[in-house]
N, CA, C and O atoms as a printed pandas DataFrame, in Angstrom:
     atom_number atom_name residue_name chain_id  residue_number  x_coord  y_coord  z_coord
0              1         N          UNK        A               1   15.097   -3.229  -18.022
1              2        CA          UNK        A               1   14.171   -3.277  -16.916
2              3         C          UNK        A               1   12.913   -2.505  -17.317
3              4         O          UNK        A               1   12.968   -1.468  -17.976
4              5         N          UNK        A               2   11.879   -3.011  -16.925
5              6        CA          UNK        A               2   10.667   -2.060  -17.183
6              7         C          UNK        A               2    9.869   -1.837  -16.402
7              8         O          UNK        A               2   10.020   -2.641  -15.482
8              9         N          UNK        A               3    8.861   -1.019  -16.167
9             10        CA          UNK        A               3    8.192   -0.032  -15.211
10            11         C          UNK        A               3    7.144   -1.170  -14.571
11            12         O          UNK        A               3    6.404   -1.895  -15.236
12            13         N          UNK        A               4    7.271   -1.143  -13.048
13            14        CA          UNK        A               4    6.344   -2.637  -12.132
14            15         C          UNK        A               4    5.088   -2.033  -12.817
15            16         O          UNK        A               4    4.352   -2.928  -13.232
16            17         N          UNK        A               5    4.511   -0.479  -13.117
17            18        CA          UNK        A               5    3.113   -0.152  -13.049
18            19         C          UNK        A               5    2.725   -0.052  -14.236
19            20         O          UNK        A               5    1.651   -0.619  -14.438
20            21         N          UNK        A               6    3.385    0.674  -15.495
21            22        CA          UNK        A               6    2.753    0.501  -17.151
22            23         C          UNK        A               6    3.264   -0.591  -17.870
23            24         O          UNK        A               6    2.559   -1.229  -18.653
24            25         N          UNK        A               7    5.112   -0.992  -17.534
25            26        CA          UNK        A               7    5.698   -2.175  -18.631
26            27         C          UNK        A               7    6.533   -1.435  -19.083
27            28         O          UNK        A               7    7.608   -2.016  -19.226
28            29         N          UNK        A               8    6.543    0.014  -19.501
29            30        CA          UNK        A               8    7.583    0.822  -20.192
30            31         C          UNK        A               8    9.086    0.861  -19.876
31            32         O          UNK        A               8    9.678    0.416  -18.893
32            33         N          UNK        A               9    9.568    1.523  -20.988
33            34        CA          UNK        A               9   11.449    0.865  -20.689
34            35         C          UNK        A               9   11.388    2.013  -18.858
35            36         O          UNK        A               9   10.636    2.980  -18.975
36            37         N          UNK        A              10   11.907    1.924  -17.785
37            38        CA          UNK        A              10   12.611    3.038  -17.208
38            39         C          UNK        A              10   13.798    4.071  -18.109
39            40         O          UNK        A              10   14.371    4.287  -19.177
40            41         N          UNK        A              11   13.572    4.514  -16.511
41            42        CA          UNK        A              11   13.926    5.541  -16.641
42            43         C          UNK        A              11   15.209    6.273  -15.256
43            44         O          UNK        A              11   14.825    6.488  -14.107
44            45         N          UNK        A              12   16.690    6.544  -15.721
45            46        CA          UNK        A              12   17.466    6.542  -14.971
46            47         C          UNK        A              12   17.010    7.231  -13.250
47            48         O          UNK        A              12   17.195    6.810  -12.108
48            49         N          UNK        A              13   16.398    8.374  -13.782
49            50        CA          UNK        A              13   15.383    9.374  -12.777
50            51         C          UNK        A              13   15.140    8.573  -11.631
51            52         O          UNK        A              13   15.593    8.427  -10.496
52            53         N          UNK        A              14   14.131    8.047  -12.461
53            54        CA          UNK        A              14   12.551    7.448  -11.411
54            55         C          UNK        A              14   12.793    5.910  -11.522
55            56         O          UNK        A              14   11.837    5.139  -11.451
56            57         N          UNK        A              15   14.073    5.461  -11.696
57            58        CA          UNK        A              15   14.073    3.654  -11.482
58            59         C          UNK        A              15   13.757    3.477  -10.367
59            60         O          UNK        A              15   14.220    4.131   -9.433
60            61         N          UNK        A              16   12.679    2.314  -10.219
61            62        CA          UNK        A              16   12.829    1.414  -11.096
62            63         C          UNK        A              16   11.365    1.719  -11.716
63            64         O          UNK        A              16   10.695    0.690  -11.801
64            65         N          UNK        A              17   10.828    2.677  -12.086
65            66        CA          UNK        A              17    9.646    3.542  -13.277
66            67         C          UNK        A              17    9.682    4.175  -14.026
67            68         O          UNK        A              17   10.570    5.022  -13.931
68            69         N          UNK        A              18    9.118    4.211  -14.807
69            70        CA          UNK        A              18    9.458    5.327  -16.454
70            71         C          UNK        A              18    9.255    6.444  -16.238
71            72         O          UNK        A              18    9.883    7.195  -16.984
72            73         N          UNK        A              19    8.318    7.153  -15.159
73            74        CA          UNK        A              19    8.198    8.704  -15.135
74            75         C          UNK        A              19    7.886    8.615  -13.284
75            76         O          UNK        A              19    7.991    7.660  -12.514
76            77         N          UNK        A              20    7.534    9.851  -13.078
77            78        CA          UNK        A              20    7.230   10.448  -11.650
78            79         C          UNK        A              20    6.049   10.259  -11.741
79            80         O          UNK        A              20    5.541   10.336  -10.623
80            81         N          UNK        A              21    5.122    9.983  -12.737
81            82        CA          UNK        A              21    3.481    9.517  -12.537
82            83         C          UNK        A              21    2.993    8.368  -11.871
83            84         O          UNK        A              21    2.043    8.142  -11.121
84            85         N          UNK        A              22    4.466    7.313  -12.651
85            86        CA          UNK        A              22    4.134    5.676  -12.545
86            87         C          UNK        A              22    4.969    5.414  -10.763
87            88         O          UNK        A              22    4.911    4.425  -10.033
88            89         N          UNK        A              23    5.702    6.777  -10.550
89            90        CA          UNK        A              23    6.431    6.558   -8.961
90            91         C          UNK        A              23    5.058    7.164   -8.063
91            92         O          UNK        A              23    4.979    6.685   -6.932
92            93         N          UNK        A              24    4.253    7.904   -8.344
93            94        CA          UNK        A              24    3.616    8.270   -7.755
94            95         C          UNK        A              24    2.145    7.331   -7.630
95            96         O          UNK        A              24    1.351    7.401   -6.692
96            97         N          UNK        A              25    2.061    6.708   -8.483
97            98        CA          UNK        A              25    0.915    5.740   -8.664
98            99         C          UNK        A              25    1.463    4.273   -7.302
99           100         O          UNK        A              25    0.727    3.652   -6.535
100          101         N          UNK        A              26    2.441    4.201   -7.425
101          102        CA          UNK        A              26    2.675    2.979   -6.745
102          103         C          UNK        A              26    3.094    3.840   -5.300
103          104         O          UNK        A              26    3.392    3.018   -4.434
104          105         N          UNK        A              27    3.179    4.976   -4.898
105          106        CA          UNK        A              27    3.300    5.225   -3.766
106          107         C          UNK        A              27    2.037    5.342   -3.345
107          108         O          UNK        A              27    1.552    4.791   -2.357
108          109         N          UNK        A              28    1.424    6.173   -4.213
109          110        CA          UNK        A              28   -0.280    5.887   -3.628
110          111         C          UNK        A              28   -1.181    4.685   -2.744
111          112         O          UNK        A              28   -1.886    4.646   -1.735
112          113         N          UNK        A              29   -0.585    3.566   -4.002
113          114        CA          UNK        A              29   -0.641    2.282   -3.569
114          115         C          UNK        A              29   -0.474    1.734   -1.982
115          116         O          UNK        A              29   -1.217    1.129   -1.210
116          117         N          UNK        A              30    0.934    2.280   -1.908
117          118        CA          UNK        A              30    1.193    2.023   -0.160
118          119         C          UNK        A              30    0.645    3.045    0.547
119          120         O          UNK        A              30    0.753    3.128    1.770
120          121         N          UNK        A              31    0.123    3.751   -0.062
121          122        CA          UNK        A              31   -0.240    4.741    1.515
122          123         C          UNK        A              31   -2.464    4.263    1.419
123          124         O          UNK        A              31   -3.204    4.445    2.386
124          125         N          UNK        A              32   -2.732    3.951    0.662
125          126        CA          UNK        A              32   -3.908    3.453    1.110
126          127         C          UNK        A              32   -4.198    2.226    1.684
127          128         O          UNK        A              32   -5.045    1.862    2.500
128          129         N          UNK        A              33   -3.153    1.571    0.974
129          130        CA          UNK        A              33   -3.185   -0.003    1.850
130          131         C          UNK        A              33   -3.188   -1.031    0.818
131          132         O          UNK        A              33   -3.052   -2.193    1.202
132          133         N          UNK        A              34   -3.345   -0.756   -0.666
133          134        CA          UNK        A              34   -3.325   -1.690   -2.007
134          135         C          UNK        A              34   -2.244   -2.638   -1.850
135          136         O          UNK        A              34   -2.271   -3.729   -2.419
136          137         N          UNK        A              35   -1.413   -2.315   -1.198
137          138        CA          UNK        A              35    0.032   -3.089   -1.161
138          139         C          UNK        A              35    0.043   -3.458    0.257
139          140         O          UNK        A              35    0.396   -2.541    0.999
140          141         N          UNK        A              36   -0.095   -3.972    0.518
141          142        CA          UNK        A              36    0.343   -5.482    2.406
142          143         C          UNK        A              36    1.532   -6.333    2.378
143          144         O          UNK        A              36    1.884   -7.195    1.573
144          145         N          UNK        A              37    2.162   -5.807    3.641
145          146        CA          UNK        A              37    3.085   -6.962    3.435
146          147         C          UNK        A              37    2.930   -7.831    4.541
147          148         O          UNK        A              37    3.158   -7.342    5.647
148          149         N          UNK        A              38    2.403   -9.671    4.437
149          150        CA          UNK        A              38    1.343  -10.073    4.910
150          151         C          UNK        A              38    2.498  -10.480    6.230
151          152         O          UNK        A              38    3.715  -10.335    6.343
152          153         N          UNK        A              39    1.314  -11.111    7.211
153          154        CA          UNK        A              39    2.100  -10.830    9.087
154          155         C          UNK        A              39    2.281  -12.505    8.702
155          156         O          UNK        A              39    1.979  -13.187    7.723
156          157         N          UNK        A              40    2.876  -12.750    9.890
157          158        CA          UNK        A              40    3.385  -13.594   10.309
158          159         C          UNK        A              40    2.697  -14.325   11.066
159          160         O          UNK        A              40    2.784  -15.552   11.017
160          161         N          UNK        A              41    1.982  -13.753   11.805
161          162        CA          UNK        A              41    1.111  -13.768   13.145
162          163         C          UNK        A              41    0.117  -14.775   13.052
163          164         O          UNK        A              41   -0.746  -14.589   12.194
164          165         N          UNK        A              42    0.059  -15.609   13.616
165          166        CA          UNK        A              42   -1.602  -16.245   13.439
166          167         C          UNK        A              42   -2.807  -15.698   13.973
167          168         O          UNK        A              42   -3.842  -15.695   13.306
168          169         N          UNK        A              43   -2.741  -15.195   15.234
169          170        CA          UNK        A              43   -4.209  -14.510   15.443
170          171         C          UNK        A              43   -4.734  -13.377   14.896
171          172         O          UNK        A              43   -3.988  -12.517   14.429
172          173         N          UNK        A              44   -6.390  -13.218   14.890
173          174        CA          UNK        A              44   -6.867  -13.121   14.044
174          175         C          UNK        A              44   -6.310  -11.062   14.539
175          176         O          UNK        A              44   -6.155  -10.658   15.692
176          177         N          UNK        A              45   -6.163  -10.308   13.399
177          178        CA          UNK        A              45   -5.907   -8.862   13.490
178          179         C          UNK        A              45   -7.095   -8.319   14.787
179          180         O          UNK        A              45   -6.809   -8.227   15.981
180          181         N          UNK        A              46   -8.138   -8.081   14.312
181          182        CA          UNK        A              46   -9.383   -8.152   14.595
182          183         C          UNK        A              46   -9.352   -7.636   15.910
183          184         O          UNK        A              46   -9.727   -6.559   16.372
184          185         N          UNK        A              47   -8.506   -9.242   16.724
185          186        CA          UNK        A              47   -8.586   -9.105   18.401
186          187         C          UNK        A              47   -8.144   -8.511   19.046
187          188         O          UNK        A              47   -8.375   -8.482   20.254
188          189         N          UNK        A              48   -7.036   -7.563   18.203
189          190        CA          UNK        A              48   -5.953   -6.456   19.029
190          191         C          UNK        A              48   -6.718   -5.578   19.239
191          192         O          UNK        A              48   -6.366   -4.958   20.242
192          193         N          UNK        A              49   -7.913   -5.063   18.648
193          194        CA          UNK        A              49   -8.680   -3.587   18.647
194          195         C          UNK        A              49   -9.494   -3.473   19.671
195          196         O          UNK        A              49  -10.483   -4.179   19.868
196          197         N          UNK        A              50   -9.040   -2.433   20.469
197          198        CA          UNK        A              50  -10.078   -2.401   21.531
198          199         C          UNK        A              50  -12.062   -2.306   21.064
199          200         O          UNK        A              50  -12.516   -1.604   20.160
200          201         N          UNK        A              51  -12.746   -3.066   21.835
201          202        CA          UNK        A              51  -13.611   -2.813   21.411
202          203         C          UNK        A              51  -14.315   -1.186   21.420
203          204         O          UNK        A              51  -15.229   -0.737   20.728
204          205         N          UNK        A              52  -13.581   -0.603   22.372
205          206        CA          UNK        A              52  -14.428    0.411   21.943
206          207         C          UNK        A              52  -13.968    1.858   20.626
207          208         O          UNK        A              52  -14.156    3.057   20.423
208          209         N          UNK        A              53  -13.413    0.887   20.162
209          210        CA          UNK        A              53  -12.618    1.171   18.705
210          211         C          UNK        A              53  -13.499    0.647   17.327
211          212         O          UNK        A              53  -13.503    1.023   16.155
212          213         N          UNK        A              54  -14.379   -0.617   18.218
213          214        CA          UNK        A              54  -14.997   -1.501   16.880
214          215         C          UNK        A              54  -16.368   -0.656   16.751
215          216         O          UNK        A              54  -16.891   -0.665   15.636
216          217         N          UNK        A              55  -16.953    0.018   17.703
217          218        CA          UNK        A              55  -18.245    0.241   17.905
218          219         C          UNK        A              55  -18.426    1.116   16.352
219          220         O          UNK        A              55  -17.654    1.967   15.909
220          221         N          UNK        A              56  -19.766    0.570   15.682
221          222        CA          UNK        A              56  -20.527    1.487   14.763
222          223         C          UNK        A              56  -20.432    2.610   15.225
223          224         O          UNK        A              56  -19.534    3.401   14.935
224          225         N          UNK        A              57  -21.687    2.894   16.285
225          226        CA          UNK        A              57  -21.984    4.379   16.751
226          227         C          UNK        A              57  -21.091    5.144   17.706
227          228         O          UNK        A              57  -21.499    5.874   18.609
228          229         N          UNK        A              58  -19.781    4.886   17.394
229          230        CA          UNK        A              58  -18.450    5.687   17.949
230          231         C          UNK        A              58  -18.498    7.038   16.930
231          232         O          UNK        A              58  -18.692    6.941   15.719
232          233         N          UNK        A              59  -18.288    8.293   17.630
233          234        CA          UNK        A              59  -17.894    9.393   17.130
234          235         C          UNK        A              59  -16.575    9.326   16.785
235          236         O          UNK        A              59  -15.687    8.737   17.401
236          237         N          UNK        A              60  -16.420   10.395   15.068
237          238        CA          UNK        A              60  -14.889   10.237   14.931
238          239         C          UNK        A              60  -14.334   11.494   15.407
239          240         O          UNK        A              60  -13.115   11.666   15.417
């Protein structure tokens, strides 16, 4: 088996990755959003957000 993020053999540790770098690279992944797991849904995301969620000049 080899590592989803460099190709390298694994590693018993960190399967299914060769080190704690290449586990940490792909967790990264999911916590910014690089990785989606796509909806089901047909309407558009968009319409769930209240608008006063969409506004530019909203304070954060």
């Amino acid at each position: 088996m080899s590592c989803p993020i460099c190709g390298e053999a694994t590693v018993k540790v960190y399967r299914p990755f060769c080190s704690k770098r290449c586990a940490d690279l792909d967790l990264a992944k999911w916590l910014n959003g690089s990785y989606a797991v796509p909806s089901q849904r047909e309407e558009d995301v968009d319409a769930d957000i209240p608008s006063e969620e969409t506004r530019p000049d909203r304070r954060h």
